[in-house]
N, C-alpha and C positions, 0 to 999 in steps of 0.2 A: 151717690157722688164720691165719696170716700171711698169705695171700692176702685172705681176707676181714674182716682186719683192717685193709688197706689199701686195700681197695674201701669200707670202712665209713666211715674217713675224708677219704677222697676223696668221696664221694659230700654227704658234709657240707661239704666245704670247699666244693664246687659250687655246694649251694644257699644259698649264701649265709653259710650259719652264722663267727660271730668263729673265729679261731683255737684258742681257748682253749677253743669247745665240741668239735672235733676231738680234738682232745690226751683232754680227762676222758673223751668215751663210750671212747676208745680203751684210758683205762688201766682201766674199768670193766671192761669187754667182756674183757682179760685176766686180769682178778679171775673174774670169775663166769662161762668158758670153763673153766678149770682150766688155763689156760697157764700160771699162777703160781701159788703159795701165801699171799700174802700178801693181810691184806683192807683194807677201806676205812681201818680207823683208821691202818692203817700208811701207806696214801697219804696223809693229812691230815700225818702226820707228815713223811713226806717233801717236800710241800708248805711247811709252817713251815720246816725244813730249807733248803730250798730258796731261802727268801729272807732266811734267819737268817746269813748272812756277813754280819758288817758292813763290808768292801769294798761291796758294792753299795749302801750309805751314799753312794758318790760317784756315782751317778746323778743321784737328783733334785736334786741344787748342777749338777752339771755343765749338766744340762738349763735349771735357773732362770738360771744363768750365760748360758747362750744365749740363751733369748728374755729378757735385758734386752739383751745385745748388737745383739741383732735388734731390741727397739725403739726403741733409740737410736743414735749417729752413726757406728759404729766403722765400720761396712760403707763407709759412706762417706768415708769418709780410707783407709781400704783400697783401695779404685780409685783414687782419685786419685791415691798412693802409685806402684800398680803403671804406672797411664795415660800417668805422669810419666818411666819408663824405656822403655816398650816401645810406645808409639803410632807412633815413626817408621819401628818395622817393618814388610815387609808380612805382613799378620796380625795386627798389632800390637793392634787390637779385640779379637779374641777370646782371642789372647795375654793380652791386661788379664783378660777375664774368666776364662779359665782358672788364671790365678797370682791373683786375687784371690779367688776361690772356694776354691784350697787354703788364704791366708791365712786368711781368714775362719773356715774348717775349725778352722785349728791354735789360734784364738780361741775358737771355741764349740763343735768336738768332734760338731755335729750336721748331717748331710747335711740332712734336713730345712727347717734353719735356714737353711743357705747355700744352699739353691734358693729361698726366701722374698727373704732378704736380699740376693744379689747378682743372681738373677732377673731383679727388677725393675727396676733400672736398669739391667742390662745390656741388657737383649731390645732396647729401643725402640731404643739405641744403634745394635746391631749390625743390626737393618736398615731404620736410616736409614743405615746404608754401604753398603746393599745384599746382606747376606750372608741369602740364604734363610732363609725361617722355621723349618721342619725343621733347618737344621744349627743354629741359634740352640739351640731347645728343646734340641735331643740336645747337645751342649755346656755348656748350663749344667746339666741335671741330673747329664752324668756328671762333668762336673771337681768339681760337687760332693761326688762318691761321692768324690773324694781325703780327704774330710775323717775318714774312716774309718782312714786309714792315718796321717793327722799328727796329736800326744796335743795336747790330748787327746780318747781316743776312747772312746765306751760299749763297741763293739762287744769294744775291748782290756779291756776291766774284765769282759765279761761270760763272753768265753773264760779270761780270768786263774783269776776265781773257778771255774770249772770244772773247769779243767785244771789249777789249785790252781801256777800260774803267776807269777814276779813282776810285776806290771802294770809298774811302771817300765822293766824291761826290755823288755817289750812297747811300751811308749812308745818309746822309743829305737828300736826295732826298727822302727816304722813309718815314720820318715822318710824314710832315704833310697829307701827305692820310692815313698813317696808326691813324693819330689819329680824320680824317676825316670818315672813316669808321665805329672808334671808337663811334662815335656819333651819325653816323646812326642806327648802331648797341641800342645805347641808348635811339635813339626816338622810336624805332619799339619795346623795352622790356617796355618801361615806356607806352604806345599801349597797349600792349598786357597785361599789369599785371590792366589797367582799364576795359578793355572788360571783363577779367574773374573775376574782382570782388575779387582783393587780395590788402589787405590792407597795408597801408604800416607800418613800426618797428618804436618804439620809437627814437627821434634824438639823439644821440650822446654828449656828453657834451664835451665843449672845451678841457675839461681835458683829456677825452677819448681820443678826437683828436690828442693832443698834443704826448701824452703816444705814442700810435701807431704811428706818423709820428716821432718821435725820435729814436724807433725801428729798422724803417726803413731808417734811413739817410746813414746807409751806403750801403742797398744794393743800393739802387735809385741811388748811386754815379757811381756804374758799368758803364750807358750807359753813363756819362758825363764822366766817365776818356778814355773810350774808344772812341770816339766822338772828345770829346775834344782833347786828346793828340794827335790825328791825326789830324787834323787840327790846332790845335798849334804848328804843327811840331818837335812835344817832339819822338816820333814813326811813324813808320810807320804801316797800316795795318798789318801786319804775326805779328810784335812787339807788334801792340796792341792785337793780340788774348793771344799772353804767359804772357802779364800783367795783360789779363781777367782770365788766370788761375791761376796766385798768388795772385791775391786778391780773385778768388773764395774760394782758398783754405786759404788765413787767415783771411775772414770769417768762411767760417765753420768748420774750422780745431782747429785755434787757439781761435778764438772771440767770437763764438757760441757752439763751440766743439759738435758739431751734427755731425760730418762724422769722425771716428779715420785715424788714418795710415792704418791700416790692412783693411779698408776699398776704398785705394785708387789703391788698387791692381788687384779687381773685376772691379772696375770704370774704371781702366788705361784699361784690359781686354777688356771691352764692348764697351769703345769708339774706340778700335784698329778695333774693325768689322766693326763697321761702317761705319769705314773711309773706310775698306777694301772694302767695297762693295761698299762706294761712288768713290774710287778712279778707281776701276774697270769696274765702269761704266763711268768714265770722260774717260778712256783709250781707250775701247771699242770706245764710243761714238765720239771721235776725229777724228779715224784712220775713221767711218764710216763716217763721215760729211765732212771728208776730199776728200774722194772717193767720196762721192756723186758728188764735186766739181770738181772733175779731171774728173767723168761723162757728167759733164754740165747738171745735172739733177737740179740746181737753175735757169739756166738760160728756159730750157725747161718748165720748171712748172711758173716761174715769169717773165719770158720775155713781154709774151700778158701785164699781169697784171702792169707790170712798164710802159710801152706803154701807157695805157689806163686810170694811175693814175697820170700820171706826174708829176707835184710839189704840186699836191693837198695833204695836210698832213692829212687834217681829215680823206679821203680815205683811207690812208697808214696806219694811227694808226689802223683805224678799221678791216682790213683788216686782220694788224699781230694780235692784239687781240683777232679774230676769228679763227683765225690757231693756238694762243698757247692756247685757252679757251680748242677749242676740242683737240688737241693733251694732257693736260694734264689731261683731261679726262679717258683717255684710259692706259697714261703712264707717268713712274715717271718724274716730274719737272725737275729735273734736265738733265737725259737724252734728254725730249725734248727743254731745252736751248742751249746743246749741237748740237744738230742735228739742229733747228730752229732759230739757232741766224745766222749763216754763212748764209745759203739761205734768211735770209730775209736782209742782210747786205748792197746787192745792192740797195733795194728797199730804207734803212734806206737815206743811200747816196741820192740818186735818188731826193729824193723828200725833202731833204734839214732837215729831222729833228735830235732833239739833241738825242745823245744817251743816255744820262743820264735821259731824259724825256722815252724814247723808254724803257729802263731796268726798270722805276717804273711798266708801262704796262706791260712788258711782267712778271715780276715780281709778280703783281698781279692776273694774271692770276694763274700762278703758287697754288698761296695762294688756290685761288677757286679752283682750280682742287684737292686740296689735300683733298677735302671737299665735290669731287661731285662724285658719282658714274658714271660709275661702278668702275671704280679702285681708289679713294682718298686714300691718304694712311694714311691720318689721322683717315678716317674711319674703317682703320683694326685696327689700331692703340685701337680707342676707343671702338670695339669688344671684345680687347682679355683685357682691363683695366677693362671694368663694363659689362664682360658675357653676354652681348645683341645682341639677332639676327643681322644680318646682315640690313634686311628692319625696324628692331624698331631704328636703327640706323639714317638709313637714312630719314625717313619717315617725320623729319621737318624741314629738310635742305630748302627746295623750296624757300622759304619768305629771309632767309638768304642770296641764292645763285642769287637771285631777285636782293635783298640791294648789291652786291659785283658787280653784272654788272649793277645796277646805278650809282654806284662809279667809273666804267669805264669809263660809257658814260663822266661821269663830268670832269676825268682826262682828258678823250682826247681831250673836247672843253675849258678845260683852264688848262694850261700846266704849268702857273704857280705856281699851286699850287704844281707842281713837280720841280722845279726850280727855285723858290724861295729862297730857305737856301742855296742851291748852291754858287748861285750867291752873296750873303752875306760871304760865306764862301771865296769865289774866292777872294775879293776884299783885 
């Protein structure tokens, strides 16, 4: 039955159909197989269940928080910020936009956002320097996958709430890889801008610097008040995301006056979808993970596999790394958190690791999946932003999606670099 349960919705996700109609025939079709006992009203329940934490409260602030960031000037004093230190490198271009994309990230928490927002003034940039179209695209969508790993991030609220997880620690836990990547990302442009023979810009005068990093003082304050105030125990995480939306908006409302009132009516608008469809798929995706469980379809699929791993954690990391690498391949992040956190839950237990190291991986994964074909979603994403084929899209991802699973391998054999701030923060 598990065979043709997975051909059933495979063949759905094929033709077309949203995510979300996968998910219900599938928890249907276990209802009324006799793979489980439970019937529809229990899934509605698991459903309300499902998006009844009020942590997930800080999605749609954190989302609204973003696109006013993104329709107003922040992105832009973020480059000039980053352009200001690092142009007279060589590589120094894509440098900028790789470190301004995680900034931008660690401001609005949405990859999405920062392939919109740093995108567009980066692309035209980088080749009027001459750096190939393909490495542009694959550059800007993956550095913006960093924003997944610097808080804040949904994708850390959406494994939190599952994994019944503290998100703050998971904040904390994402930096230093996100800004570990950051640098791998740094040495493979500053590579790449010698071999092809591109020079690097004039340095920057302290003056320069100064100008542009005063600019910038208060957006850079976002991820410290947000950070900080949580762990200072001033807020709580859902508190900290509606602090992130009144300071988004008395920056760009009142201090930059880049976004009016009348404009925050289309913005409130677009992030109501979003959430609509993020909350619709936490919904869906519950009542179906919950089924899978009341199936014993975790215990069937990872029974051999916990037997045969036992308290080895390098095994374990690798293992769930591989199952959320390709799962997010195929289907949105979130969804497969949903579905893929519960069934790997024993295995986490089993073999003794922390969960808050467990969420930077599987988290990461996340990132690279929004970035690899066939389905990234950051790659539609950067499609329908700069009118480029789907293949000229994708076509220089490889070297990038290389650098993000060397970054794996290194998380899994030293953990502390995910639990490090943690454990500073705990004390």
């Amino acid at each position: 039955m598990l065979m043709w349960l997975g051909l059933i919705m495979l063949v759905l996700l094929m033709l077309g159909f949203p995510m979300m109609v996968p998910l219900a025939v599938g928890t249907l079709y276990m209802m009324f197989t006799g793979m489980t006992f439970f019937g529809p009203d229990q899934a509605v329940s698991w459903m309300i269940n499902g998006v009844g934490s009020w942590v997930l409260a800080a999605v749609p602030m954190f989302i609204f928080a973003a696109d006013i960031l993104t329709k107003g000037h922040t992105a832009n004093r973020l480059l000039d910020l980053v352009d200001a230190f690092t142009r007279h490198m060589r590589g120094g271009l894509p440098i900028t936009t790789a470190a301004s994309c995680a900034l931008f990230g660690a401001v609005s928490g949405s990859t999405q956002a920062t392939v919109v927002a740093m995108g567009g003034p980066m692309r035209p940039r980088l080749l009027a320097k001459g750096y190939p179209d393909k490495f542009a695209l694959a550059l800007i969508i993956n550095a913006s996958d960093i924003a997944l790993l610097i808080p804040p991030s949904i994708g850390f609220i959406v494994y939190g709430v599952v994994m019944k997880t503290s998100i703050g620690d998971l904040f904390l836990a994402g930096i230093l890889p996100g800004l570990l990547i950051l640098g791998m990302f740094a040495v493979y442009c500053y590579i790449g801008a010698v071999v092809q023979g591109i020079p690097a810009e004039p340095k920057a005068s302290w003056g320069e610097r100064f100008t542009a990093l005063r600019k910038t003082i208060l957006p850079l304050g976002f991820p410290v008040l947000v950070v900080g105030g949580i762990y200072g125990g001033y807020f709580s995480a859902v508190e900290a995301s509606a602090v992130a939306v009144a300071y988004a908006l008395i920056l760009e409302v009142i201090i930059y006056r880049q976004v009016s009132i009348r404009d925050l009516g289309p913005l409130a608008l677009s992030t109501g979808m979003i959430t609509a469809v993020v909350f619709i798929l936490v919904a869906v995706g519950a009542a179906f993970s919950q089924t899978l469980g009341t199936a014993g379809v975790p215990e069937q699929l990872l029974g051999p596999a916990i037997d045969a791993i036992g308290d080895n954690q390098i095994l374990a990391l690798l293992l769930i790394a591989a199952a959320f690498f390709v799962g997010c391949m195929f289907v949105d992040p979130i969804v497969v958190i949903l579905i893929l956190v519960p069934i790997f839950k024993p295995l986490v237990q089993s073999a003794g690791l922390d969960p808050v190291h467990v969420g930077v991986i599987v988290t990461l994964q996340a990132a690279i999946g929004s970035a690899t074909p066939p389905f990234g979603c950051d790659i539609f994403t950067a499609i329908a932003v700069f009118r480029r084929p789907y293949m000229d899209v994708i076509r220089g991802t490889p070297p990038f999606i290389a650098i993000l699973m060397l970054a794996t391998f290194i998380l899994i054999l030293f953990p502390q670099i995910s639990l490090f701030l943690p454990s500073i923060g705990g004390q």
